[in-house]
CHARMM-style PDB file with segment names, atoms N, HN, CA, C and O in Angstrom:
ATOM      1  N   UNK     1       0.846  -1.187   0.000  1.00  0.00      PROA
ATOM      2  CA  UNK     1       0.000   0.000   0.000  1.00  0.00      PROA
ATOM      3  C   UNK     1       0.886   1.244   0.000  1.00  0.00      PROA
ATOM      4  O   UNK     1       1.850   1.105   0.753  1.00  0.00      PROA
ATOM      5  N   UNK     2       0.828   2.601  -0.726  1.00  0.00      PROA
ATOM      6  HN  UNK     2       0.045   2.714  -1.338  1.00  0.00      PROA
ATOM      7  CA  UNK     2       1.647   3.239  -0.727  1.00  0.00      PROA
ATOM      8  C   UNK     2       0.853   4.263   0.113  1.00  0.00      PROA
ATOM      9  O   UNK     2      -0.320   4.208   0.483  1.00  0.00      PROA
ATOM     10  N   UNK     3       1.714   5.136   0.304  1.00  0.00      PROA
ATOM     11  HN  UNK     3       2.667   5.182   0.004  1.00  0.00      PROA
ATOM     12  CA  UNK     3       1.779   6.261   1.440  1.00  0.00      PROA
ATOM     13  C   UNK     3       2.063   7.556   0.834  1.00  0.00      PROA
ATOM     14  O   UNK     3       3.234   7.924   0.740  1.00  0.00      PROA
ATOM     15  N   UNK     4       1.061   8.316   0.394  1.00  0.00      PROA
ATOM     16  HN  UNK     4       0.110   8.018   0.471  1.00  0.00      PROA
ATOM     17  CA  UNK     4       1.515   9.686  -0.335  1.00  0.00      PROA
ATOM     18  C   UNK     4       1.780  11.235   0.691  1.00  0.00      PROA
ATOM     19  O   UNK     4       0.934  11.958   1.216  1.00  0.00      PROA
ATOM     20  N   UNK     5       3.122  11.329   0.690  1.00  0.00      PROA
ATOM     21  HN  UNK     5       3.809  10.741   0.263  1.00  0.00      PROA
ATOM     22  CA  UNK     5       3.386  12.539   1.460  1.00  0.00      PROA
ATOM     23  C   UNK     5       3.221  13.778   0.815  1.00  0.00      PROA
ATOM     24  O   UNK     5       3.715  13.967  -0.296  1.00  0.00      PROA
ATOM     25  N   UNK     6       2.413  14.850   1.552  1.00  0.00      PROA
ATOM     26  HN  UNK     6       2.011  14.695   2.454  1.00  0.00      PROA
ATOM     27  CA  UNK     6       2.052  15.780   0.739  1.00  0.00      PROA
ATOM     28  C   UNK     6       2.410  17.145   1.848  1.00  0.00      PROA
ATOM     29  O   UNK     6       2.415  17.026   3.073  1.00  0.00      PROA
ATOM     30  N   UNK     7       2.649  18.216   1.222  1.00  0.00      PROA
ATOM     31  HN  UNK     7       2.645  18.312   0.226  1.00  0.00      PROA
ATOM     32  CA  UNK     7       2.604  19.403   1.873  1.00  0.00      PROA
ATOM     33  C   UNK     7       1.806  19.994   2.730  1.00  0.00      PROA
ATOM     34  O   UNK     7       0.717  20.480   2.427  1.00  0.00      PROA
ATOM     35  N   UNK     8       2.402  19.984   4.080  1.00  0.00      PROA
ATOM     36  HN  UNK     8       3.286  19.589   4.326  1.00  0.00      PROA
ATOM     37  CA  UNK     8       1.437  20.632   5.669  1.00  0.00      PROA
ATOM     38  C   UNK     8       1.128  22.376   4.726  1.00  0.00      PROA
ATOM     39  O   UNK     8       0.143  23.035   5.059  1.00  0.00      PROA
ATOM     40  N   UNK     9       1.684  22.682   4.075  1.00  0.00      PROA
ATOM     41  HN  UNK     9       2.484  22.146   3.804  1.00  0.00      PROA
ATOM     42  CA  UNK     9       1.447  24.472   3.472  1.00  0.00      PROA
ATOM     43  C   UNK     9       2.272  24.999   2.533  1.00  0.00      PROA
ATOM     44  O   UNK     9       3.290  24.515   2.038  1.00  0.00      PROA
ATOM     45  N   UNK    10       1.554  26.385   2.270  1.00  0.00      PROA
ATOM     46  HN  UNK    10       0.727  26.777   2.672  1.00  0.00      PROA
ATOM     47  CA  UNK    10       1.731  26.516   0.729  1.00  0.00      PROA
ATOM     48  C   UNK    10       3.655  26.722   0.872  1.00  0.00      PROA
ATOM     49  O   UNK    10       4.195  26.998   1.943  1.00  0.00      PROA
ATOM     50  N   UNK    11       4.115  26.597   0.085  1.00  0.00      PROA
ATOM     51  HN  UNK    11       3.676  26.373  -0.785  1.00  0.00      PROA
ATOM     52  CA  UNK    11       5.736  27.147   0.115  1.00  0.00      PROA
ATOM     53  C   UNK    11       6.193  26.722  -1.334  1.00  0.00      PROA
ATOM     54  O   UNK    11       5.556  26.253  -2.276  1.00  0.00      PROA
ATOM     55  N   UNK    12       7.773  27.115  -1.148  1.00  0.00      PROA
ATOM     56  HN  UNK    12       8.291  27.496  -0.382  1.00  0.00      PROA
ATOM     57  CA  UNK    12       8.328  26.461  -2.595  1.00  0.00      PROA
ATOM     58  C   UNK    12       9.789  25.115  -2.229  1.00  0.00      PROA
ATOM     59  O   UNK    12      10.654  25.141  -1.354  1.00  0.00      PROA
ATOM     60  N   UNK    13       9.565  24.257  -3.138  1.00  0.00      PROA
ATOM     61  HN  UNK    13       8.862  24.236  -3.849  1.00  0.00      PROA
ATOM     62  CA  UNK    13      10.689  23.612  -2.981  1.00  0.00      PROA
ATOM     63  C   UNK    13      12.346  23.393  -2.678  1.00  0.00      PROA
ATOM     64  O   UNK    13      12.814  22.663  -3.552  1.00  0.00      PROA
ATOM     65  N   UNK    14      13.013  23.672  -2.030  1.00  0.00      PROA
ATOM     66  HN  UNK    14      12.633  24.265  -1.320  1.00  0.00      PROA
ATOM     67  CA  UNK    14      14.012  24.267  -2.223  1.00  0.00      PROA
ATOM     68  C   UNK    14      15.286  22.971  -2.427  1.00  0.00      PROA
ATOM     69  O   UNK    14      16.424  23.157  -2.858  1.00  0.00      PROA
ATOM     70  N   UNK    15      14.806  21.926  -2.064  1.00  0.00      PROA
ATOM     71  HN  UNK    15      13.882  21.775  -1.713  1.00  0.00      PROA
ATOM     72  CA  UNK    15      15.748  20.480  -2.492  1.00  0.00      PROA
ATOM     73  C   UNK    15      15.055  19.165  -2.252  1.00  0.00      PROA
ATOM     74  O   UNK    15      14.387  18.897  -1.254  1.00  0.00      PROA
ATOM     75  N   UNK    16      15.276  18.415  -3.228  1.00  0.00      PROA
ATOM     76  HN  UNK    16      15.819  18.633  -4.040  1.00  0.00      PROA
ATOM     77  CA  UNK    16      14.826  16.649  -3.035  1.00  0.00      PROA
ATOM     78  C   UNK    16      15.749  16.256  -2.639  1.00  0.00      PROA
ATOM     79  O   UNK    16      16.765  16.472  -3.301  1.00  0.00      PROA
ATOM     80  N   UNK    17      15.853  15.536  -1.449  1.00  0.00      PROA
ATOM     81  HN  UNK    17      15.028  15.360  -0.912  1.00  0.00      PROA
ATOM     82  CA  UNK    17      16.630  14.449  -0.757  1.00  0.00      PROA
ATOM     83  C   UNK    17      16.906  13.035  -1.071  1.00  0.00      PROA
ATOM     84  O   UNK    17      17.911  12.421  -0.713  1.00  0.00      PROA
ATOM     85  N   UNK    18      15.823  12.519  -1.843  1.00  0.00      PROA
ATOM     86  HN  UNK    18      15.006  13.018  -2.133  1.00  0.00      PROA
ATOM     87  CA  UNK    18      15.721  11.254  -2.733  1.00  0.00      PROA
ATOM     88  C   UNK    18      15.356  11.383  -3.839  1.00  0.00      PROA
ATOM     89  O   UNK    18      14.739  12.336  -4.317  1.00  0.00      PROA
ATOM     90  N   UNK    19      15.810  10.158  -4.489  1.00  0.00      PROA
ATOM     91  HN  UNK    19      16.311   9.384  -4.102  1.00  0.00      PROA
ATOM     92  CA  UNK    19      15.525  10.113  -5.730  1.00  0.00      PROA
ATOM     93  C   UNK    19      14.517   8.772  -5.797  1.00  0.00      PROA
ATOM     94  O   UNK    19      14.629   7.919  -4.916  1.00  0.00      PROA
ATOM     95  N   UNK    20      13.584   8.621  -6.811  1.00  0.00      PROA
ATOM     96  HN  UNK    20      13.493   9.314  -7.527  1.00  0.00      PROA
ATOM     97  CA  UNK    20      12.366   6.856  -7.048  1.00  0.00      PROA
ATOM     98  C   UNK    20      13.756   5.847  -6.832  1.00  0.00      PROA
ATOM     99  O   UNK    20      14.976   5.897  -6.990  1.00  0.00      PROA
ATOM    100  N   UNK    21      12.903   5.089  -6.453  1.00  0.00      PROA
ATOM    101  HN  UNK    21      11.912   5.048  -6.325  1.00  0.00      PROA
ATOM    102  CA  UNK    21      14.129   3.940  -5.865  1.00  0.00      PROA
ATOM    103  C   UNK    21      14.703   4.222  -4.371  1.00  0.00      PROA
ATOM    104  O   UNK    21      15.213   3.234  -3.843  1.00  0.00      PROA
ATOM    105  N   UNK    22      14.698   4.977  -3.893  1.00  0.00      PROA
ATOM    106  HN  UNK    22      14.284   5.779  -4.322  1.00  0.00      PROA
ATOM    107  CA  UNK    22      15.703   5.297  -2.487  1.00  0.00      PROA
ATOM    108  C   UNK    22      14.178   4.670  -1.526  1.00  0.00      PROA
ATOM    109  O   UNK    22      12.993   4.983  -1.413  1.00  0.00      PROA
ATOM    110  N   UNK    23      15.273   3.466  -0.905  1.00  0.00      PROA
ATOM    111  HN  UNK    23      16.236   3.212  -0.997  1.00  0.00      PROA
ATOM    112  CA  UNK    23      14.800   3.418   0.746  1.00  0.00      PROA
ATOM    113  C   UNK    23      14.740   4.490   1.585  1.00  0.00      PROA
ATOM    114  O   UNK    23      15.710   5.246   1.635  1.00  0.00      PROA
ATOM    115  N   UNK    24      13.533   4.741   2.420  1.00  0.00      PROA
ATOM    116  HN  UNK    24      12.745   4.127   2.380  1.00  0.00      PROA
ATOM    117  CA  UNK    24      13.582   5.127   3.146  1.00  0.00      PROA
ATOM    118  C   UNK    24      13.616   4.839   4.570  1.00  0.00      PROA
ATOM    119  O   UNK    24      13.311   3.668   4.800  1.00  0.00      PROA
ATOM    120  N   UNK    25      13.981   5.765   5.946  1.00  0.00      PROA
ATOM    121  HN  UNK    25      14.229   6.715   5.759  1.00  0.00      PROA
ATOM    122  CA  UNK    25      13.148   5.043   7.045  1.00  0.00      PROA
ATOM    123  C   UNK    25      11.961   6.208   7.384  1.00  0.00      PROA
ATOM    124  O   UNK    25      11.924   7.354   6.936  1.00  0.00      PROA
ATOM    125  N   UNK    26      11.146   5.659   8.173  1.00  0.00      PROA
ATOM    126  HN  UNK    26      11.176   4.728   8.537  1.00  0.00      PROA
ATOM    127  CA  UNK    26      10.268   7.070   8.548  1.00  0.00      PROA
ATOM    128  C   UNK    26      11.514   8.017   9.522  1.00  0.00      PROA
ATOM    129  O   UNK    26      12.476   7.737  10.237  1.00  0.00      PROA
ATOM    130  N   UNK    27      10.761   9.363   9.006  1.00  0.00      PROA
ATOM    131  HN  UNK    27       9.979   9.590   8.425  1.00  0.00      PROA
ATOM    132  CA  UNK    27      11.896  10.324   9.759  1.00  0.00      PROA
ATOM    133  C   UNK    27      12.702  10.952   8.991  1.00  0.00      PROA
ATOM    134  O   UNK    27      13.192  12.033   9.316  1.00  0.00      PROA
ATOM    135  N   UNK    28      12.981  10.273   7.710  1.00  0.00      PROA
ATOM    136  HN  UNK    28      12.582   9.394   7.446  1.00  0.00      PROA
ATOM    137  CA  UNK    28      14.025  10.315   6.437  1.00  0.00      PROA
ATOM    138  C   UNK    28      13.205  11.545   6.167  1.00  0.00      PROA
ATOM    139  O   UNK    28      11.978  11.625   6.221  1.00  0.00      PROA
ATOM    140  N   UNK    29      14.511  12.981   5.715  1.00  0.00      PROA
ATOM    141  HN  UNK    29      15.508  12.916   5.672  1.00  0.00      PROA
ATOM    142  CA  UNK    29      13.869  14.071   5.059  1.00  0.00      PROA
ATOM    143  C   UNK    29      13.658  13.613   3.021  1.00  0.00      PROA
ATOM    144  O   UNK    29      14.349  12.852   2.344  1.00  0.00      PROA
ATOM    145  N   UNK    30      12.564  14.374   2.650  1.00  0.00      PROA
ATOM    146  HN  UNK    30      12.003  14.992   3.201  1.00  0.00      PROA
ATOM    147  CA  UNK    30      12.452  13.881   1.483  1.00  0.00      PROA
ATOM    148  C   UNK    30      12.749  14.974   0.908  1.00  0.00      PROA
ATOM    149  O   UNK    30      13.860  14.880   0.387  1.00  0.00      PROA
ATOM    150  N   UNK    31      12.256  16.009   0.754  1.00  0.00      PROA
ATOM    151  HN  UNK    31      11.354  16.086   1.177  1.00  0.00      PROA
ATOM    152  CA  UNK    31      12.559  17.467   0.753  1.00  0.00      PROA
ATOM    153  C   UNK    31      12.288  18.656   1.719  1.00  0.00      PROA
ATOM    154  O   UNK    31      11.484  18.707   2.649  1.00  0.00      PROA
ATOM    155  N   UNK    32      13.266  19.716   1.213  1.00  0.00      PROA
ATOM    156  HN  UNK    32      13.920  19.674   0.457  1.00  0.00      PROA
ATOM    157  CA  UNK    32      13.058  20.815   2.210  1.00  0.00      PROA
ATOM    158  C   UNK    32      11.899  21.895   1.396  1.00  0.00      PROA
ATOM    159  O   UNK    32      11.807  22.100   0.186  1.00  0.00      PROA
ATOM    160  N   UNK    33      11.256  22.357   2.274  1.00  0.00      PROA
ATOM    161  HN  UNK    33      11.331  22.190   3.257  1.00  0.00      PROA
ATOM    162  CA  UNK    33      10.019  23.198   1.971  1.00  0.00      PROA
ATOM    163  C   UNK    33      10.414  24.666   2.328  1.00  0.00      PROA
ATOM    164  O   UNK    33      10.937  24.736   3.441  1.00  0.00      PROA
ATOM    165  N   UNK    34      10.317  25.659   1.780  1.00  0.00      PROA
ATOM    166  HN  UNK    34       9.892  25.602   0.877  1.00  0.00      PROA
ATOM    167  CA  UNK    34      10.539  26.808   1.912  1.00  0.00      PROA
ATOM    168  C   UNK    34       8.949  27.951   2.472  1.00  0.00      PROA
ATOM    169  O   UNK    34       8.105  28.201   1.611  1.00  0.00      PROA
ATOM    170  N   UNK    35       8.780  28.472   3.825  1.00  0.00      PROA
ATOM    171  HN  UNK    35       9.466  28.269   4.525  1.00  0.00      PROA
ATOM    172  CA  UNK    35       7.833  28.667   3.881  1.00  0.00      PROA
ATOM    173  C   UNK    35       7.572  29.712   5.305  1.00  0.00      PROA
ATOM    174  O   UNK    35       7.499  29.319   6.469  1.00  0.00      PROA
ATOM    175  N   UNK    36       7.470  31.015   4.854  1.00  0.00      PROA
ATOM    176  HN  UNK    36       7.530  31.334   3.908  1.00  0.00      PROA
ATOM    177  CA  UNK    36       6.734  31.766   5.588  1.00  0.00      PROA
ATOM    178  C   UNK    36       8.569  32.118   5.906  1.00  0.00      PROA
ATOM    179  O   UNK    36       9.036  31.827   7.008  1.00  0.00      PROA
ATOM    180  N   UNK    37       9.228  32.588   5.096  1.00  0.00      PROA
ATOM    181  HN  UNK    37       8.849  32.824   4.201  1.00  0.00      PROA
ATOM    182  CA  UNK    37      11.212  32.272   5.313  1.00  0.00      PROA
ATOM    183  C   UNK    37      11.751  30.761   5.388  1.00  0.00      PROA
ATOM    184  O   UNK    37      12.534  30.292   4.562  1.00  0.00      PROA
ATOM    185  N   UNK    38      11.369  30.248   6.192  1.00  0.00      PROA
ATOM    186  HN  UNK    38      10.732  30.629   6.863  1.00  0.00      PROA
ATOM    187  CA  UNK    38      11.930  29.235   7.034  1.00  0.00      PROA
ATOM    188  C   UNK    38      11.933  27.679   6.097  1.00  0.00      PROA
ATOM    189  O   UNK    38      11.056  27.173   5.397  1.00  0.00      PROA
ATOM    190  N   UNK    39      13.538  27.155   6.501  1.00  0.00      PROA
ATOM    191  HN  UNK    39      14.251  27.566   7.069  1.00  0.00      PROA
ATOM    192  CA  UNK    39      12.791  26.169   5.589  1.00  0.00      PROA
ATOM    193  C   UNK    39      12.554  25.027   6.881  1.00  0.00      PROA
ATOM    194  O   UNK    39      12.935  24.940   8.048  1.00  0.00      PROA
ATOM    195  N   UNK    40      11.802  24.316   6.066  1.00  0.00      PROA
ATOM    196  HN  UNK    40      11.492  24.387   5.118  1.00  0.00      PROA
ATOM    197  CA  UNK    40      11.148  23.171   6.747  1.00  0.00      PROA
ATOM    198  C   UNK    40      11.664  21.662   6.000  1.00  0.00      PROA
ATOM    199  O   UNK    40      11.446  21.471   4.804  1.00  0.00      PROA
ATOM    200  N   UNK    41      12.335  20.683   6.821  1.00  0.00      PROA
ATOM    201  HN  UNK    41      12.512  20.838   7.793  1.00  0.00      PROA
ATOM    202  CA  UNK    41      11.902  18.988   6.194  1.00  0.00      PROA
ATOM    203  C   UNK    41      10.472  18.631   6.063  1.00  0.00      PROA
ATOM    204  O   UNK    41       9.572  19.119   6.747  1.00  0.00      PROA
ATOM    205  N   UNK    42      10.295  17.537   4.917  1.00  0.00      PROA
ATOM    206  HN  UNK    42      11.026  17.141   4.362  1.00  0.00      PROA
ATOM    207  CA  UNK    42       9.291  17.278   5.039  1.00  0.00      PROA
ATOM    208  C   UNK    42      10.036  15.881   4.795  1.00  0.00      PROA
ATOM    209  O   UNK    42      10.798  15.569   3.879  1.00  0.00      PROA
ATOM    210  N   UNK    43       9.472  14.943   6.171  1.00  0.00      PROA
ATOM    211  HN  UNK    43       8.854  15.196   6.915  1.00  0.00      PROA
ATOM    212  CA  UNK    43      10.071  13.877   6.048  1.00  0.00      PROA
ATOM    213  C   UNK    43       8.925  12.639   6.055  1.00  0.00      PROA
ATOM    214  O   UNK    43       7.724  12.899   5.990  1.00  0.00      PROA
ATOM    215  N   UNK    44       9.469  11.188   6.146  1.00  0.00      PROA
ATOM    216  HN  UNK    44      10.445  10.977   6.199  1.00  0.00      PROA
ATOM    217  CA  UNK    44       9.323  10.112   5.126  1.00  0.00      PROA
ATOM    218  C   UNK    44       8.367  10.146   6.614  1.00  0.00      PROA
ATOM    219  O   UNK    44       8.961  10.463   7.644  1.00  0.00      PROA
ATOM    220  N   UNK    45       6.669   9.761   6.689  1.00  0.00      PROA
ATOM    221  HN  UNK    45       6.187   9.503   5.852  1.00  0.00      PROA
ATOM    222  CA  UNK    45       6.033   9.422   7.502  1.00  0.00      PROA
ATOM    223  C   UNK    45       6.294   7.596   7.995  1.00  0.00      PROA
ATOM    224  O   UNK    45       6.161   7.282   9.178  1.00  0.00      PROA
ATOM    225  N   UNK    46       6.608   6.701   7.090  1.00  0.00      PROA
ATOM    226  HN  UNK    46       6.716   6.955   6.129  1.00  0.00      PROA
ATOM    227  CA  UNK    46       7.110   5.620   7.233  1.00  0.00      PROA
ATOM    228  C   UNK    46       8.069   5.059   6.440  1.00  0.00      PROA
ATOM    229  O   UNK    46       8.693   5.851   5.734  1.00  0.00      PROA
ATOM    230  N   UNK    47       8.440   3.543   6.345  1.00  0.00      PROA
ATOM    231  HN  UNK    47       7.933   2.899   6.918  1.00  0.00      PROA
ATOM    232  CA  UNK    47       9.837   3.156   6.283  1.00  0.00      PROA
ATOM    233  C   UNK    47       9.006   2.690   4.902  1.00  0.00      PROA
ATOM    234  O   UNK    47       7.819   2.366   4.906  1.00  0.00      PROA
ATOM    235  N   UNK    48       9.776   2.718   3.853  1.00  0.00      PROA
ATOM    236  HN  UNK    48      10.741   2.981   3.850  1.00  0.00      PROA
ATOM    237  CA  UNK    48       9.409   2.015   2.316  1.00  0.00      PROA
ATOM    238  C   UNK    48      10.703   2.512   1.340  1.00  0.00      PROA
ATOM    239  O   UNK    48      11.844   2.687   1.765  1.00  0.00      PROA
ATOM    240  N   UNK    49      10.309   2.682   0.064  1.00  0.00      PROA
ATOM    241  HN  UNK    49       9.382   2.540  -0.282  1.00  0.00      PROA
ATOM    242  CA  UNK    49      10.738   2.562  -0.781  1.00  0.00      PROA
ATOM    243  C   UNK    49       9.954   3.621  -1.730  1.00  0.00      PROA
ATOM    244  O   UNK    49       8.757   3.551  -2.010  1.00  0.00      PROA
ATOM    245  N   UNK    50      11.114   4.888  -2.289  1.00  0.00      PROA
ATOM    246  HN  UNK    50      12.086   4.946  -2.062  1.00  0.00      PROA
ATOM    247  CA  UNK    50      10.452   5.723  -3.137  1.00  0.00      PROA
ATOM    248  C   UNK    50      10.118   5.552  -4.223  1.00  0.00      PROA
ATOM    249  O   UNK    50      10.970   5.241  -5.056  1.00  0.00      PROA
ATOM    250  N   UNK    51       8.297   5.743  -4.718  1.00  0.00      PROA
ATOM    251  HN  UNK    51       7.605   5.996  -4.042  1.00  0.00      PROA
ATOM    252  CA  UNK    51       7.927   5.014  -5.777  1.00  0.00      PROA
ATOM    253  C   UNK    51       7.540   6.258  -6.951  1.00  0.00      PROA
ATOM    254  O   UNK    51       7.169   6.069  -8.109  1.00  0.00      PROA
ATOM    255  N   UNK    52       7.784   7.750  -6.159  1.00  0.00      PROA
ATOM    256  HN  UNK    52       8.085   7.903  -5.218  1.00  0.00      PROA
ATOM    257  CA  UNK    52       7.560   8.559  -7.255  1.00  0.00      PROA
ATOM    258  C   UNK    52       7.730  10.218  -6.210  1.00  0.00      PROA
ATOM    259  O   UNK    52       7.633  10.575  -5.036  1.00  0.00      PROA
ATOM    260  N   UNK    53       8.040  10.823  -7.601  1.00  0.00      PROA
ATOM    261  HN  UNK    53       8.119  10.533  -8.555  1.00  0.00      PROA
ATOM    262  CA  UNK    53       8.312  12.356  -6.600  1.00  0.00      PROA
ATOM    263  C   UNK    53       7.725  13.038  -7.591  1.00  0.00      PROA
ATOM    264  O   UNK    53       7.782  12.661  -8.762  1.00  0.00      PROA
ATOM    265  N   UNK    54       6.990  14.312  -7.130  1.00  0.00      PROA
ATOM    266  HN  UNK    54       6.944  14.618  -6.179  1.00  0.00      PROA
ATOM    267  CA  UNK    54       5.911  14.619  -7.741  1.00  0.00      PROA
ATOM    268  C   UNK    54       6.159  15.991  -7.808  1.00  0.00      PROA
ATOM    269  O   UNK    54       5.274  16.639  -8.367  1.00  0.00      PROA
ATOM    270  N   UNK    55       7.301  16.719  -7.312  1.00  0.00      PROA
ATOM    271  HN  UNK    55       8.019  16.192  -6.858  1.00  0.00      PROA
ATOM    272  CA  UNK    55       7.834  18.093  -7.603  1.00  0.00      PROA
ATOM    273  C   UNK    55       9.476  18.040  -7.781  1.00  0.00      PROA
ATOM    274  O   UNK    55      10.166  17.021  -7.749  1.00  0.00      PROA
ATOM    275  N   UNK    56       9.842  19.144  -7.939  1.00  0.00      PROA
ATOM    276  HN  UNK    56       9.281  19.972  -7.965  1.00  0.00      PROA
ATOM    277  CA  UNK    56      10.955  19.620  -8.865  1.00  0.00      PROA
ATOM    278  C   UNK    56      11.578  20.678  -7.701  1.00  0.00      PROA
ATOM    279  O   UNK    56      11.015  20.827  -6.617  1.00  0.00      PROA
ATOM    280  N   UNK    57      12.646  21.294  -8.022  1.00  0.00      PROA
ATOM    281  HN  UNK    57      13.103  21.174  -8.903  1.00  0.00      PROA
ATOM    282  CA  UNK    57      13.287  22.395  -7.161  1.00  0.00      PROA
ATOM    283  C   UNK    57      12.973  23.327  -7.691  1.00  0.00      PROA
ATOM    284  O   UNK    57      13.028  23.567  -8.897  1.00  0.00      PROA
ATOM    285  N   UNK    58      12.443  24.249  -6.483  1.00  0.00      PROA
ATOM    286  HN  UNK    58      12.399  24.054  -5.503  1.00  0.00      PROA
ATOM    287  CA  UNK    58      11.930  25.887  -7.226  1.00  0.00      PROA
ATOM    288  C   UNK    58      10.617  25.844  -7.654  1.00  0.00      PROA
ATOM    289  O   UNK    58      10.026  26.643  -8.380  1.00  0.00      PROA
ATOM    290  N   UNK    59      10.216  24.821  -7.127  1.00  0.00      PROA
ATOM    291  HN  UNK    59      10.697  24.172  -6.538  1.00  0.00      PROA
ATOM    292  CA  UNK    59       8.223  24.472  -7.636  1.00  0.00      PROA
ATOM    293  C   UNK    59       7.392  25.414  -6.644  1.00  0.00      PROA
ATOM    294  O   UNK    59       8.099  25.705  -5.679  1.00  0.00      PROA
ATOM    295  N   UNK    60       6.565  25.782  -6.598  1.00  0.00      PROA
ATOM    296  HN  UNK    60       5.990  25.546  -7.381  1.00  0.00      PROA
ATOM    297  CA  UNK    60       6.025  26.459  -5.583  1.00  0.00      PROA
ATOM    298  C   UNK    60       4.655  25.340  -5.557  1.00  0.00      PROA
ATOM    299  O   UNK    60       4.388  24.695  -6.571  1.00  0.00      PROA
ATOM    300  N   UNK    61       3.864  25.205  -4.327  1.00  0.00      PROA
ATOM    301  HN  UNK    61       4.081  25.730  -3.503  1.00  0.00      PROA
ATOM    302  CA  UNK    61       3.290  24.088  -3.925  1.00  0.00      PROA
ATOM    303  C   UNK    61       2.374  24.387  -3.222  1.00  0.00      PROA
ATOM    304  O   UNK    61       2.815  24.710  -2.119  1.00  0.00      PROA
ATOM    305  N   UNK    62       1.297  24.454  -3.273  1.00  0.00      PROA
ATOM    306  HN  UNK    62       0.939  24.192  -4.169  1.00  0.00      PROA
ATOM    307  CA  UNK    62      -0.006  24.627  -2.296  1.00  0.00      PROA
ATOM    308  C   UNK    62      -0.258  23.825  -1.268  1.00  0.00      PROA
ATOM    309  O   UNK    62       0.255  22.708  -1.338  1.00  0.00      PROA
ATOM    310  N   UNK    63      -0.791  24.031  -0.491  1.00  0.00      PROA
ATOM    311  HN  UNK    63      -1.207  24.938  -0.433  1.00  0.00      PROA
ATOM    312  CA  UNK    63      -0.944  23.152   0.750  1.00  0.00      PROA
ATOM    313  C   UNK    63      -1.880  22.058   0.398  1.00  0.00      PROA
ATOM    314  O   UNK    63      -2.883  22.180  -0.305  1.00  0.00      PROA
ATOM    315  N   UNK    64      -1.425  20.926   0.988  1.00  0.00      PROA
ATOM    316  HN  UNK    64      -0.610  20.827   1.559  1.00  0.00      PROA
ATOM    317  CA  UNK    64      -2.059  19.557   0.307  1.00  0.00      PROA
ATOM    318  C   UNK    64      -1.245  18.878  -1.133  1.00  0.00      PROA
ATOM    319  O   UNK    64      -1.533  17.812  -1.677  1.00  0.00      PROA
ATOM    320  N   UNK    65      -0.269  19.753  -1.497  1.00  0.00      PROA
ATOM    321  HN  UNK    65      -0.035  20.619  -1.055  1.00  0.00      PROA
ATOM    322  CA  UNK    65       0.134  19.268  -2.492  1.00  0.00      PROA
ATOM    323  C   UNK    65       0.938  17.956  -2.205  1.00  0.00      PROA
ATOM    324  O   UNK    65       1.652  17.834  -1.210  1.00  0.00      PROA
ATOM    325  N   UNK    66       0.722  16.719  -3.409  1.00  0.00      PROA
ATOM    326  HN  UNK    66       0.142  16.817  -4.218  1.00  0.00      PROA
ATOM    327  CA  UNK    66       1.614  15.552  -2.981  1.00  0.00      PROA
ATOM    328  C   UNK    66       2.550  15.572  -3.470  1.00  0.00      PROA
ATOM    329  O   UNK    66       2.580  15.902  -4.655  1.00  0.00      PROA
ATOM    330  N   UNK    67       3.615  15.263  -2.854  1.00  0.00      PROA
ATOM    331  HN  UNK    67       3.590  14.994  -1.891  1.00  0.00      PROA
ATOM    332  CA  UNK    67       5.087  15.973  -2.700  1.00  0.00      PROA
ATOM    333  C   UNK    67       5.962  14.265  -3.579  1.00  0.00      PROA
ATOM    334  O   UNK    67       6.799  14.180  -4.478  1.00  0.00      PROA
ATOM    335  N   UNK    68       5.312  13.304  -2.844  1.00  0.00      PROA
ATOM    336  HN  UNK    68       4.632  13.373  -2.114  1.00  0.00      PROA
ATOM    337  CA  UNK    68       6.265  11.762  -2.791  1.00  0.00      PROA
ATOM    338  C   UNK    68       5.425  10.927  -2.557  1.00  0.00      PROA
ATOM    339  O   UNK    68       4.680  11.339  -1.667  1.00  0.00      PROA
ATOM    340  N   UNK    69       5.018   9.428  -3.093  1.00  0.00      PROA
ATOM    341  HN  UNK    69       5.623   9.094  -3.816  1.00  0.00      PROA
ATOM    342  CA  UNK    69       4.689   8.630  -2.647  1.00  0.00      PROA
ATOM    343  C   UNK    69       5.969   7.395  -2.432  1.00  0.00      PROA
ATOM    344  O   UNK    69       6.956   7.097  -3.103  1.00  0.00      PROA
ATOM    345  N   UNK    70       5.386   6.878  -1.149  1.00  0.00      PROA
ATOM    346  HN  UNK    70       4.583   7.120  -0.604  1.00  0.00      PROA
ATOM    347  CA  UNK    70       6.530   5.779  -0.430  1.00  0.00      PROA
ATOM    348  C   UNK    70       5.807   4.232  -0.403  1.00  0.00      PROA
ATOM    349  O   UNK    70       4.763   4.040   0.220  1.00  0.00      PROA
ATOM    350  N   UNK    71       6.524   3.128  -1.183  1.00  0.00      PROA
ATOM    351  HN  UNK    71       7.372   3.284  -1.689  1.00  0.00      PROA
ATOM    352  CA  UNK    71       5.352   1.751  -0.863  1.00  0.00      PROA
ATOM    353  C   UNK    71       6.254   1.089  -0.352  1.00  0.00      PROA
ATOM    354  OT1 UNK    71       6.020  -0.037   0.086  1.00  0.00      PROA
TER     355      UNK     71
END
């Protein structure tokens, strides 16, 4: 069952930490979120395997946006 991690708020991307294929564990940052200044991790809610990344660096991202799915 996969696990789609998506953005707590609006911001812009500022780096992917993995690439499809990368193990993760939960805790694992996937990318950093740029937001309100500050950046933020947005990390792996559980332990899997990256099955797709769904933004780019410099993306700007609405809240709710899905960022990564992990199976």
């Amino acid at each position: 069952m996969s696990e789609v991690i998506t953005s707590p708020m609006v911001g812009k991307i500022l780096d992917v930490k993995v690439s499809v294929g990368d193990q993760v564990s939960e805790g694992d940052e996937v990318v950093i979120l740029e937001a309100m200044k500050m950046e933020m991790p947005i990390v792996a809610p559980v332990d899997g395997t990256i099955k797709a990344i769904n933004v780019t660096v410099g993306q700007s991202v609405e809240s709710d946006t899905a960022i990564a799915e992990i199976e």
